[in-house]
Residue frames relative to the residue before (quaternion, step in Angstrom):
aa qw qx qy qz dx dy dz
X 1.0000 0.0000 0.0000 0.0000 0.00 0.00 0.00
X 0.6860 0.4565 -0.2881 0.4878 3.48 0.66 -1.11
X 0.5954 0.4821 -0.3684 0.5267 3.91 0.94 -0.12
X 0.6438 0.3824 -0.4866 0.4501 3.74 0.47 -0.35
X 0.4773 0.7112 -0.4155 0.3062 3.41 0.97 -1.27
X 0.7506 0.3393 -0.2930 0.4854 3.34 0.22 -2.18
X 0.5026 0.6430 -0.5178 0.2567 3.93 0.61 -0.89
X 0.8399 0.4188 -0.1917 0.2871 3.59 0.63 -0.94
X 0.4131 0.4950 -0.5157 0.5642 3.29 1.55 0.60
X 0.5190 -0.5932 0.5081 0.3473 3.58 -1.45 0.52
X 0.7644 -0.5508 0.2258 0.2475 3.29 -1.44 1.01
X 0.6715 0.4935 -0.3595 0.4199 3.44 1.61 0.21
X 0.5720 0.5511 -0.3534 0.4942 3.06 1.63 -0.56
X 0.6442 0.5231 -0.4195 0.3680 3.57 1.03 0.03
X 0.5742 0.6773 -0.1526 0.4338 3.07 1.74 -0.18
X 0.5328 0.6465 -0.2798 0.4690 2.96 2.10 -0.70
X 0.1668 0.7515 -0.5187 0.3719 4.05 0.65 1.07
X 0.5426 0.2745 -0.7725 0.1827 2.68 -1.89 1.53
X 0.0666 -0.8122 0.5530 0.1735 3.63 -1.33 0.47
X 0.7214 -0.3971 0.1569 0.5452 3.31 -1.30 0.37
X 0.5425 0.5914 -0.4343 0.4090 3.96 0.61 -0.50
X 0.7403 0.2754 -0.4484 0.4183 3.69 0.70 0.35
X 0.2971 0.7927 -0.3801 0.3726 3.48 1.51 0.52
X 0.4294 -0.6462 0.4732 0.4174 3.81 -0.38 0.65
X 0.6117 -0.5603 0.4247 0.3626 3.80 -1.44 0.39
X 0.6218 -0.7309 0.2158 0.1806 2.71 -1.18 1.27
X 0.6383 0.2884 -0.4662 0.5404 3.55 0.91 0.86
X 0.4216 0.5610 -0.6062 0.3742 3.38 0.52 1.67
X 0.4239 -0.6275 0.5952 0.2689 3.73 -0.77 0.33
X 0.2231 -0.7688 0.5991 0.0172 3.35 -0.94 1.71
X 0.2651 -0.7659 0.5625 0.1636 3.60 -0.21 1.21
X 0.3236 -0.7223 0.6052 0.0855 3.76 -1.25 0.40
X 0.0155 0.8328 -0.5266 0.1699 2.90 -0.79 1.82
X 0.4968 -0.6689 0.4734 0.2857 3.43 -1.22 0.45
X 0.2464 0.8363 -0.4794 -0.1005 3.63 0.02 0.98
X 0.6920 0.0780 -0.3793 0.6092 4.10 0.33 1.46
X 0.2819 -0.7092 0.6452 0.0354 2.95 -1.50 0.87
X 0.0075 0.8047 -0.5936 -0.0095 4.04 -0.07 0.86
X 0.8121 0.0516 0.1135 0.5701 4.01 -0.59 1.22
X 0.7238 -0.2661 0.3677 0.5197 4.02 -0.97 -1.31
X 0.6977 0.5087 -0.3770 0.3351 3.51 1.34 -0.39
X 0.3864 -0.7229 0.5418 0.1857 4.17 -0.93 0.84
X 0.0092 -0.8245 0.5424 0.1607 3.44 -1.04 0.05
X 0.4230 -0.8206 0.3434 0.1726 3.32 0.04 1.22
X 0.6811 -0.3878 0.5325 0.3196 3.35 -1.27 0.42
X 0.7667 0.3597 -0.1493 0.5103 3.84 0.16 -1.48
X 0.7383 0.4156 -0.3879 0.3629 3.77 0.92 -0.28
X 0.4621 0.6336 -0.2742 0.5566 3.48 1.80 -0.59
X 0.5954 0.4466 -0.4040 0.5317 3.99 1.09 -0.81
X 0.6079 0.5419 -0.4919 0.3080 3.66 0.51 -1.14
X 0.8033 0.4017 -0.2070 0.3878 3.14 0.09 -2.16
X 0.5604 0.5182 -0.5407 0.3537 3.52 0.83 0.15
X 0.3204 0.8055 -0.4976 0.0303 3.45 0.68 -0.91
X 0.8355 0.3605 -0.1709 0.3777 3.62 0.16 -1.68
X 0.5602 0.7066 -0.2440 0.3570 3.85 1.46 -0.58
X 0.6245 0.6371 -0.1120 0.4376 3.17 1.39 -1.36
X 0.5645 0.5503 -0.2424 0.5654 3.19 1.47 -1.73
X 0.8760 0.2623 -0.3080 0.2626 3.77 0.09 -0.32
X 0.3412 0.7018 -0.4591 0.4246 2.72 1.87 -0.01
X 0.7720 0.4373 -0.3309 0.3214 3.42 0.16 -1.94
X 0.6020 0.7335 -0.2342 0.2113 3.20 1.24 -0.85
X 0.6911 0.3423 0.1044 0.6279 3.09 1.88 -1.79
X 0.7152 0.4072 -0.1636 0.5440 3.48 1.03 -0.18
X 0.4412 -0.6925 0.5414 0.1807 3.33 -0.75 1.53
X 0.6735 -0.4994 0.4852 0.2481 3.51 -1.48 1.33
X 0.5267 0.6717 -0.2720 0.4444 3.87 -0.41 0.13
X 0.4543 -0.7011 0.3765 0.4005 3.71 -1.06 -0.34
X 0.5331 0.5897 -0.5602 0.2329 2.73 0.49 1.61
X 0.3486 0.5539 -0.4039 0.6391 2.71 2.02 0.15
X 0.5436 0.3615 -0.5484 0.5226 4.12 -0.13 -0.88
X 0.9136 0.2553 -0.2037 0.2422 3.93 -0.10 -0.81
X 0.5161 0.4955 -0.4393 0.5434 3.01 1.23 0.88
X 0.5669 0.5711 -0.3189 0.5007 3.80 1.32 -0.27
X 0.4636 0.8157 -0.1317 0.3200 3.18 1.62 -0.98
X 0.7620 0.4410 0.0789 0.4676 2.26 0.44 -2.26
X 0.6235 0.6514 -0.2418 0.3584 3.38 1.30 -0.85
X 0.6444 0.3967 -0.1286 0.6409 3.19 0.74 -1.67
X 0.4709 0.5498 -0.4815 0.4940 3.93 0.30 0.26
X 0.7638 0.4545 -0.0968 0.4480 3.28 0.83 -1.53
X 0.4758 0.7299 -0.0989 0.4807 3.26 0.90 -1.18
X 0.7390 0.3615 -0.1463 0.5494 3.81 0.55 -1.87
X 0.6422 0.5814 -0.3404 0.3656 3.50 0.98 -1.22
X 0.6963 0.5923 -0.2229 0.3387 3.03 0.98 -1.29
X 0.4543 0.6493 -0.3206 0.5189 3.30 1.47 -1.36
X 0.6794 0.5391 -0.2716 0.4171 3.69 -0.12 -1.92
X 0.7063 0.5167 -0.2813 0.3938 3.64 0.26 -1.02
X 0.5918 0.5707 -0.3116 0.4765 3.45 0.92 -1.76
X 0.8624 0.1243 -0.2940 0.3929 3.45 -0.10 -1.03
X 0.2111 0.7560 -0.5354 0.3120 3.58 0.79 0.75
X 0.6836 0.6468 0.0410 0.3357 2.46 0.73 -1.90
X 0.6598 0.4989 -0.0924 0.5543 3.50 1.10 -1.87
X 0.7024 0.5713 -0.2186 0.3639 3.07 1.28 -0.64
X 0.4745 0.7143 -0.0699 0.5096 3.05 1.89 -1.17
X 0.7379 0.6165 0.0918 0.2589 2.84 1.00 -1.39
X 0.6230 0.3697 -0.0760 0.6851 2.58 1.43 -1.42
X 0.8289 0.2794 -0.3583 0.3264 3.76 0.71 -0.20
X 0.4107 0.5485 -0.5032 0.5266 3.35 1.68 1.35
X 0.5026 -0.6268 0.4484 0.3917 3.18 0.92 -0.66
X 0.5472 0.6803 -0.4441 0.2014 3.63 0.55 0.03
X 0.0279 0.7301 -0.6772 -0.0870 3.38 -1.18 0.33
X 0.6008 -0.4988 0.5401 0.3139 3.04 -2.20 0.16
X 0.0080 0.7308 -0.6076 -0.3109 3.78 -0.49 -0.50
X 0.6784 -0.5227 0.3447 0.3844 3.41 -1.52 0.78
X 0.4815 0.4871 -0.4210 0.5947 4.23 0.90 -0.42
X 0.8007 0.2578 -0.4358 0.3201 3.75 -0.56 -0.53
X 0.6790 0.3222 -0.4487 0.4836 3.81 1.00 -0.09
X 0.4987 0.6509 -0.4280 0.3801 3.18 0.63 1.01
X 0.6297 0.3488 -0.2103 0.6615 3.05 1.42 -0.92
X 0.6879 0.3907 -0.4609 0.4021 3.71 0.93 -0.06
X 0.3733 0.6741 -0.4127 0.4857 3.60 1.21 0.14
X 0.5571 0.5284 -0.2964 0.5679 3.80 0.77 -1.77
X 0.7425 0.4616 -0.3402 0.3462 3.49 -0.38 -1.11
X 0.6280 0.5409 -0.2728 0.4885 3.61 0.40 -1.28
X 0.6479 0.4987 -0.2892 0.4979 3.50 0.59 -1.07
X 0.5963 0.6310 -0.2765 0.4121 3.14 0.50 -1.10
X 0.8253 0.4177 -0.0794 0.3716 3.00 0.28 -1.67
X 0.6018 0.4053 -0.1134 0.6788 3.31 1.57 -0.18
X 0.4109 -0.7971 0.4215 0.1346 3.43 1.15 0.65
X 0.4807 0.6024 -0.3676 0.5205 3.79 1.32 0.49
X 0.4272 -0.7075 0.4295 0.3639 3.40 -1.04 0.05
X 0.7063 -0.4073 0.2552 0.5197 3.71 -0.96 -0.26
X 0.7524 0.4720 -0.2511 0.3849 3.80 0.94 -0.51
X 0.4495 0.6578 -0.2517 0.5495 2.82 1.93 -0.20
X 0.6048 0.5706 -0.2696 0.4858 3.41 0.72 -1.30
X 0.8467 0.3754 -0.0278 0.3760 3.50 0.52 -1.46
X 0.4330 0.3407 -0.4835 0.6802 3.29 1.75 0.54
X 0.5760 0.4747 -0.5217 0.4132 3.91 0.05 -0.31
X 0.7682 0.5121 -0.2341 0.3046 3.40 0.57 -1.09
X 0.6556 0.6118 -0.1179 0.4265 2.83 1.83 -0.85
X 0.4142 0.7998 -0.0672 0.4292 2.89 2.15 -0.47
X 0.7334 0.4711 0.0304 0.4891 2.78 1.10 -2.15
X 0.5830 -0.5841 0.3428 0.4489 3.57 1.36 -0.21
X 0.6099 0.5080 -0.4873 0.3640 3.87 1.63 0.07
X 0.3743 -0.5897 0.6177 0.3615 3.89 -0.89 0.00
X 0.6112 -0.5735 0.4094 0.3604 3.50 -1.19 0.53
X 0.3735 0.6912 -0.3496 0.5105 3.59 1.67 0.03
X 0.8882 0.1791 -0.0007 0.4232 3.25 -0.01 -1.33
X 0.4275 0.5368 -0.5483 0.4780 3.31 1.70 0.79
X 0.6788 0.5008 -0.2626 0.4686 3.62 0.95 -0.95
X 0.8039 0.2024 -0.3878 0.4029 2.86 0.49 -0.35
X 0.4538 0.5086 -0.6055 0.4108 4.08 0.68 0.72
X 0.5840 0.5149 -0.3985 0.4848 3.77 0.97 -0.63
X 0.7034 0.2427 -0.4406 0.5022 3.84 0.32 -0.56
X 0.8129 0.3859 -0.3953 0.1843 3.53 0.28 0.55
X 0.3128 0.6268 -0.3990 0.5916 2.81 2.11 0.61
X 0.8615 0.2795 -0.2331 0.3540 3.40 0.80 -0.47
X 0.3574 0.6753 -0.4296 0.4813 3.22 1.57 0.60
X 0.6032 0.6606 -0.0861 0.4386 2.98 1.28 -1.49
X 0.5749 0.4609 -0.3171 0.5971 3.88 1.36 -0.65
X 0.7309 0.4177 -0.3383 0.4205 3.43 0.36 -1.89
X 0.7222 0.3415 -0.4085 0.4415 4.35 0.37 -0.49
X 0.6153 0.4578 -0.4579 0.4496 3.47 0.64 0.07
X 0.5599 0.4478 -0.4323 0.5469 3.88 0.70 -0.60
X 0.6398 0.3957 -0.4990 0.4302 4.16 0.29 -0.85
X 0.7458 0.5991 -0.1880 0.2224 3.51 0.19 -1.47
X 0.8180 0.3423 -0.0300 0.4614 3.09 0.73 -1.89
X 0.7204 0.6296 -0.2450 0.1566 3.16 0.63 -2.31
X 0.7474 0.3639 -0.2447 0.4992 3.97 1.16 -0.27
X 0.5929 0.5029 -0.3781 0.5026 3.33 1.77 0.64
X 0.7131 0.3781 -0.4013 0.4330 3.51 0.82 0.60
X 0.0299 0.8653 -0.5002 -0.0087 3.28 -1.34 0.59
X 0.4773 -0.6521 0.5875 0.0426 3.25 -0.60 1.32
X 0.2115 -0.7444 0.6334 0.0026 3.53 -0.81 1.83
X 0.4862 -0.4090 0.6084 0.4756 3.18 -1.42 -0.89
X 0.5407 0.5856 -0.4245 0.4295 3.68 0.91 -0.81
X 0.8433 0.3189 -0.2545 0.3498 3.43 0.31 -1.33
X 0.6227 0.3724 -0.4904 0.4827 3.85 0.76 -0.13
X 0.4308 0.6762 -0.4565 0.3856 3.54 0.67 0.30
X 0.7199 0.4445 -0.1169 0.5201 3.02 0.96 -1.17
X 0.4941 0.5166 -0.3206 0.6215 3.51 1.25 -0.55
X 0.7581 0.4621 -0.2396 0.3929 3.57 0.24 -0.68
X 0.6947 0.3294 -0.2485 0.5892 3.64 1.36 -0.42
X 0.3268 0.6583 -0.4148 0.5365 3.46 1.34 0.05
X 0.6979 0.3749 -0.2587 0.5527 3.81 0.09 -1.26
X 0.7894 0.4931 -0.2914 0.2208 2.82 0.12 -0.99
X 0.6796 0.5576 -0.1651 0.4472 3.23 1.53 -0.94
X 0.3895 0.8074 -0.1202 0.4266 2.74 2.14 -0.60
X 0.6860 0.3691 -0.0842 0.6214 3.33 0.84 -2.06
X 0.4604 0.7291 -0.3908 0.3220 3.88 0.58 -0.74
X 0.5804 0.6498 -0.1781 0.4573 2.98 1.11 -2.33
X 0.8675 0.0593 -0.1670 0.4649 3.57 0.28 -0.71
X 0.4894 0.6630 -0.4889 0.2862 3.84 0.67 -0.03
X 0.5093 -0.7093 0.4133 0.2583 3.37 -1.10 0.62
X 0.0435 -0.8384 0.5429 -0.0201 4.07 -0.26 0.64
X 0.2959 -0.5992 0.7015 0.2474 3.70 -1.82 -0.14
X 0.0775 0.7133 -0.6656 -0.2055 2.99 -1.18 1.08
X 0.1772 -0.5941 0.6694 0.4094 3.25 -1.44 -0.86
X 0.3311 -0.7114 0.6111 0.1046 3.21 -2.12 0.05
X 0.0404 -0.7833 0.5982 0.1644 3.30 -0.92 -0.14
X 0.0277 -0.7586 0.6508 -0.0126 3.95 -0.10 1.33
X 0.2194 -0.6646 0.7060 -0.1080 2.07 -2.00 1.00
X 0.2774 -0.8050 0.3329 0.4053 3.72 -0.84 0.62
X 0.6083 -0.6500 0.1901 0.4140 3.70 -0.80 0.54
X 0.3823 -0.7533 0.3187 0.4298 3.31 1.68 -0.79
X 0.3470 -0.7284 0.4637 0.3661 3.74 -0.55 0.28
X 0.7945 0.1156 -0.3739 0.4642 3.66 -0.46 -0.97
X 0.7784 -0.2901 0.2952 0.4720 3.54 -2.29 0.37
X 0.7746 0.4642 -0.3320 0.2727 3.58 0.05 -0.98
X 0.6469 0.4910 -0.2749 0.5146 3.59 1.38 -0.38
X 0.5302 0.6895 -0.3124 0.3820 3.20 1.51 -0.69
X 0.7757 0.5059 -0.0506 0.3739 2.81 1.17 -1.87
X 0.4156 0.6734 -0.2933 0.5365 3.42 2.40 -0.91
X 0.7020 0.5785 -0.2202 0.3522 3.49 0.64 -1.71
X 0.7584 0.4603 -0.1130 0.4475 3.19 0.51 -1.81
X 0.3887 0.5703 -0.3802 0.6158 4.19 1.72 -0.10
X 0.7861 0.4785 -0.2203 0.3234 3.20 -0.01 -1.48
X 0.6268 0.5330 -0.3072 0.4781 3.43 1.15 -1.32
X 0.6416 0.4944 -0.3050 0.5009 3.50 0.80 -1.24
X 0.6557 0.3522 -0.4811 0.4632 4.00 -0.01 -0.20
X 0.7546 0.4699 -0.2960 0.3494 3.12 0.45 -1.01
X 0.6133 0.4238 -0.3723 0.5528 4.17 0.92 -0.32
X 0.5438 0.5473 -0.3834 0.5077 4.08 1.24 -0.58
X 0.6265 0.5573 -0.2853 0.4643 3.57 0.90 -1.30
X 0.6719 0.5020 -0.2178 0.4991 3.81 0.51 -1.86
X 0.5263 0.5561 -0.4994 0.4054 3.93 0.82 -0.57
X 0.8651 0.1808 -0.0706 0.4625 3.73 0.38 -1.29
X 0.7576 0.3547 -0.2605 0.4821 3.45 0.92 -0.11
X 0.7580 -0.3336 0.3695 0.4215 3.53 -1.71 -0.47
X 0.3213 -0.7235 0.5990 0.1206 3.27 -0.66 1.93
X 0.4671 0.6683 -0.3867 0.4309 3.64 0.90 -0.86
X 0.7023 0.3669 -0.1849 0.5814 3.53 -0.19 -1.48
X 0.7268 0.4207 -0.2719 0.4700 3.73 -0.14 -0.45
X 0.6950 0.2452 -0.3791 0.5596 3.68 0.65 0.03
X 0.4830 0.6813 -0.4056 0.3715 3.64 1.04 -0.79
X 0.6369 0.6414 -0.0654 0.4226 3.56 1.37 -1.75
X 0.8272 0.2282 0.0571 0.5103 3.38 0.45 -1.90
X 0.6206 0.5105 -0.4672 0.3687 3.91 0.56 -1.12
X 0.3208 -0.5689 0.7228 0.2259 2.98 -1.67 1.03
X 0.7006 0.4719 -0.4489 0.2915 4.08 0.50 -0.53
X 0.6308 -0.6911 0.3138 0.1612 3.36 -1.00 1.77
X 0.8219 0.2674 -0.1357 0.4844 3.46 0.93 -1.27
X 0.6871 0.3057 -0.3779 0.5400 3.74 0.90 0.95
X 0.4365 0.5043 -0.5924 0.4519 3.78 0.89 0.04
X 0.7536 0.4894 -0.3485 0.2668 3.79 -0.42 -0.16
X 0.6477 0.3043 -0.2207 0.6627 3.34 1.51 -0.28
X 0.7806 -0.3112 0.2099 0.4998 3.94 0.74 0.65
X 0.5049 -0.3539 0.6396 0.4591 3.51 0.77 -1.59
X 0.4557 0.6880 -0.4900 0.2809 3.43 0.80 -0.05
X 0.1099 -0.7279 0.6482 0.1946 3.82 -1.10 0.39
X 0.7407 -0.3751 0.4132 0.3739 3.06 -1.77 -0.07
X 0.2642 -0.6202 0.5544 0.4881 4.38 -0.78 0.01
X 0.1161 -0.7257 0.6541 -0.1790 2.94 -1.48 1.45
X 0.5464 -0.5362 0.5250 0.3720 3.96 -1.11 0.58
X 0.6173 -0.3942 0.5234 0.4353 3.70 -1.43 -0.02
X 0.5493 0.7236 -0.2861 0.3047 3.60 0.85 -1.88
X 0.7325 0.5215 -0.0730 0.4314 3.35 1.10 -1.72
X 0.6026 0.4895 -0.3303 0.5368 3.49 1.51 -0.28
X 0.5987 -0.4619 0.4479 0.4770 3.68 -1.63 0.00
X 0.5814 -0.5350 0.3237 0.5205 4.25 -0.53 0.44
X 0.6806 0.5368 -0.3612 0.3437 3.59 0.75 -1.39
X 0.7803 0.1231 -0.3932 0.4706 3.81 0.92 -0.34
X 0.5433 0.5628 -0.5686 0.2546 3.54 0.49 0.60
X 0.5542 0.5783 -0.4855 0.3503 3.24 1.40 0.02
X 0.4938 0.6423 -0.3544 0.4670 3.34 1.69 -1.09
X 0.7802 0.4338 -0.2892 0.3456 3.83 0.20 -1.47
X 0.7913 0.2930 -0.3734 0.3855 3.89 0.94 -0.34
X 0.4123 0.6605 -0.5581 0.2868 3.60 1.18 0.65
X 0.7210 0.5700 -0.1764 0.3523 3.11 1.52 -1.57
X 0.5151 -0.6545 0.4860 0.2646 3.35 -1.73 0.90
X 0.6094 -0.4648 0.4867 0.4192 3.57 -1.30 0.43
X 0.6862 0.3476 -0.2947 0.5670 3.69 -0.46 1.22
X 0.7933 0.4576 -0.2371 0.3241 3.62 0.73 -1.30
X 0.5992 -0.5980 0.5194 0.1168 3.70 -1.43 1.29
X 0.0437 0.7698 -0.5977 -0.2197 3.51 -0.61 0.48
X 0.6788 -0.4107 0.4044 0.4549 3.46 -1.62 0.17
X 0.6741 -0.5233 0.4083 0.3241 3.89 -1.54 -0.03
X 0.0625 -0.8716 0.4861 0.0089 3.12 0.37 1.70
X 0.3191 -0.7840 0.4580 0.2716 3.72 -0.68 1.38
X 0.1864 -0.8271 0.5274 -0.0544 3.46 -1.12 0.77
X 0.6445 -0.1448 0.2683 0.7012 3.57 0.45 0.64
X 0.8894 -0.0384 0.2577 0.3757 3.32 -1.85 -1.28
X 0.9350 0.1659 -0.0611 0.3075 2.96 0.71 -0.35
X 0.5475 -0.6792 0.4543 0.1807 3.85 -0.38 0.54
X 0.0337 0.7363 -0.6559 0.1630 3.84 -0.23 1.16
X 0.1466 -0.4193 0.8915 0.0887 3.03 -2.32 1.24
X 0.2641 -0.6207 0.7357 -0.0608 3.11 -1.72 1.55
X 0.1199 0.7413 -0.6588 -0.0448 3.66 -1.12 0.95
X 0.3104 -0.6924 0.5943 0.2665 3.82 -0.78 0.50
X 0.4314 -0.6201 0.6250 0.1967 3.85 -0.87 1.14
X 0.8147 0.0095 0.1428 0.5619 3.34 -0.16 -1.91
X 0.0736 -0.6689 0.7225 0.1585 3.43 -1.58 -0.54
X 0.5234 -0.6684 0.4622 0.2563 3.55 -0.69 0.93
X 0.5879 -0.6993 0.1913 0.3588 3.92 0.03 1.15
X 0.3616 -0.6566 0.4777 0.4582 3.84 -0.47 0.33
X 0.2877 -0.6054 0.7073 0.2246 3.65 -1.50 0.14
X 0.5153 0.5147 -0.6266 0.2771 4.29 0.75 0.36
X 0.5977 -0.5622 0.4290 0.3779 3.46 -1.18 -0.01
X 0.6341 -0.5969 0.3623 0.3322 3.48 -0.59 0.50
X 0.8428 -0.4326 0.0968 0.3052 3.58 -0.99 0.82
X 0.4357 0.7950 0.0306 0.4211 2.75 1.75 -1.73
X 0.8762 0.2297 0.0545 0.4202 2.72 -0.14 -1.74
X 0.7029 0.4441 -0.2758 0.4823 3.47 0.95 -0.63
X 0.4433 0.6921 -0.4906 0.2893 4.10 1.67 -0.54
X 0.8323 0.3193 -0.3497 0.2882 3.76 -0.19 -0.44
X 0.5164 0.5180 -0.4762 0.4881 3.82 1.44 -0.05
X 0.5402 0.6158 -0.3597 0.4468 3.51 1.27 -1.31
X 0.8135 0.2859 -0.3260 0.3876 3.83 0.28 -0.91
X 0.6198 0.5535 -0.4011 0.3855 3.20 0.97 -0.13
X 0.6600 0.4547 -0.3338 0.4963 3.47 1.01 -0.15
X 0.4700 0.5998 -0.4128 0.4989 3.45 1.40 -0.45
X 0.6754 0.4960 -0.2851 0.4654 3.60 0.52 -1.00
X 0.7424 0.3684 -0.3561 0.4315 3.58 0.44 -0.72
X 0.5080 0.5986 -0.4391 0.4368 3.50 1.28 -0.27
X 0.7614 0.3706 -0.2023 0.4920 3.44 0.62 -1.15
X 0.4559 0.5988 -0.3640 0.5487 3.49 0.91 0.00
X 0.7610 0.3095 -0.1538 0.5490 3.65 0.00 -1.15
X 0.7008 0.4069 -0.3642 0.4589 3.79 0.65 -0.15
X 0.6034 0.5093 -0.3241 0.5211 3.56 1.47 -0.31
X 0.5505 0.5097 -0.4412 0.4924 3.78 1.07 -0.75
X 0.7255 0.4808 -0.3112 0.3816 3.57 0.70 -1.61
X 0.6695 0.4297 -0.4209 0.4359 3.94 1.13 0.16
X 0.7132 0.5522 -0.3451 0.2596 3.02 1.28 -0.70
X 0.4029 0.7279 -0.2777 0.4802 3.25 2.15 -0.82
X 0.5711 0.5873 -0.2923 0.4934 3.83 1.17 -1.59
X 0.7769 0.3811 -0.2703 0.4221 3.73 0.40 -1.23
X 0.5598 0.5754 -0.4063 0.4365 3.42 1.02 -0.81
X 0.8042 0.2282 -0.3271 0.4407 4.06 0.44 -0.69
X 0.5174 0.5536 -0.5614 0.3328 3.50 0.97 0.18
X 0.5469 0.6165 -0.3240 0.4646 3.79 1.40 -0.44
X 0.8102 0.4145 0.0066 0.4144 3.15 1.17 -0.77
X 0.5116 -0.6724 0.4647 0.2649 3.68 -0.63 0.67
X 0.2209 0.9030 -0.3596 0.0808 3.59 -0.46 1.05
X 0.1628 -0.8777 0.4465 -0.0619 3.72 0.26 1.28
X 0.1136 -0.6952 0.7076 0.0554 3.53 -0.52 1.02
X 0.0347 -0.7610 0.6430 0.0789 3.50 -1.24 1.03
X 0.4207 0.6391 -0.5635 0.3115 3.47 1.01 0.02
């Protein structure tokens, strides 16, 4: 339960982590310090401990004692400060569009969460309360998750678009993706590369007729003919089925573009000069173009979406004075 909870803050507010347990013991004197400075506005030491509160807890929890914990706290408050820095970007942003939150809409954004978590609203807020947030500093990360929508709909929301080109590309991405690990036959035909330019240049002819040739005719016969490599020229060029993983990178990049049937140009290799052809490929399990276009654009969008916020966020401190002191 307490995992769906955090699930529904956004992926910085889960980030927003340090609790009093990284505070010195309690008969030490905790000095107060200024660690970012944004314009006239400070951010304390003691506010960076708050919003850490719920993060920490899972560190200590999940993270061996040691420096990987020092470096996973670390790493946090790093995060954590950024986040801070942004917020009042933002607030800032804000305030010269005019937007606010009103106390009813983080209410109804409170409902929802519940909802969505099939719990009720008091339910929600002992879970939350659990986790190290106070019903304070749940509301108020929700009115700032939802400030955070209403300047991104003014700002962004009529600057992104989502081609056919690009979920295409998203779509051969995956695909090239799953490839990476499916199992396939290739064959080959090698050749040596030759040493001086002229032999090079003899070789690298030769390869090229011969991968033009292998396009419409009998790869078999053609490695049988030309491979110089001893233990597959006799069966065609054929190889053993084998992962991409299992190849050198330069032709596994070559072997998961290609189609079951398809010839590649003369990829150099060291000494030598190879036409790669993939026979089979063990079957894909993604869903077919079709079917996969409207999750595909919707993630396309949040890509481009999050890469616009992450410029607009860029322009906001170039406008602005900013000082990390952590």
């Amino acid at each position: 339960m307490l995992r769906r909870i955090v699930r529904s803050l956004s992926v910085a507010a889960l980030l927003a982590a340090i609790t009093t347990a990284a505070a010195p013991p309690a008969h030490a004197t905790v000095v107060e310090r200024i660690v970012a400075v944004i314009g006239e506005r400070a951010i304390l030491l003691s506010e960076l401990r708050d919003r850490a509160e719920p993060g920490l807890i899972q560190i200590y929890q999940q993270v061996p004692a040691g420096a990987q914990r020092n470096a996973a706290i670390s790493q946090l408050y790093r995060a954590v400060l950024e986040r801070l820095v942004d917020e009042e970007l933002q607030r800032r942003a804000a305030q010269q569009s005019r937007l606010t939150v009103s106390a009813r809409e983080v209410d109804e954004a409170l409902e929802r969460v519940a909802a969505q978590n099939a719990i009720t609203v008091d339910k929600l807020l002992t879970e939350a309360k659990n986790s190290g947030l106070s019903e304070r500093a749940y509301r108020d990360e929700l009115r700032r998750q939802l400030l955070e929508a209403k300047l991104i709909n003014v700002r962004l929301q009529g600057r992104i678009r989502v081609t056919d080109e690009d979920i295409r590309s998203a779509y051969r991405k995956l695909v090239l993706e799953e490839r990476s690990q499916l199992s396939f036959t290739p064959a080959w035909i090698v050749l040596e590369a030759g040493t001086g330019p002229e032999e090079q240049r003899a070789q690298r002819e030769l390869a090229e007729r011969i991968a033009a040739q292998a396009k419409a005719g009998d790869f078999g016969a053609l490695a049988r003919e030309h491979s110089t490599d001893g233990s597959s020229r006799a069966a065609g060029g054929r190889l053993s089925p084998m992962r991409p993983t299992q190849l050198p990178p330069a032709l596994a990049r070559i072997a998961v573009a290609l189609e079951p049937g398809e010839t590649s140009p003369p990829i150099r290799l060291g000494s030598r000069l190879i036409v790669l052809k993939v026979l089979e490929r063990e079957e894909s399990q993604l869903p077919d173009f079709d079917e996969a276009r409207r999750e595909l654009g919707e993630r396309v969008y949040l890509e481009k979406m999050a890469q616009a916020k992450k410029t607009w966020l860029d322009g906001l401190r170039r406008q602005h004075y900013v000082e990390i002191r952590l």
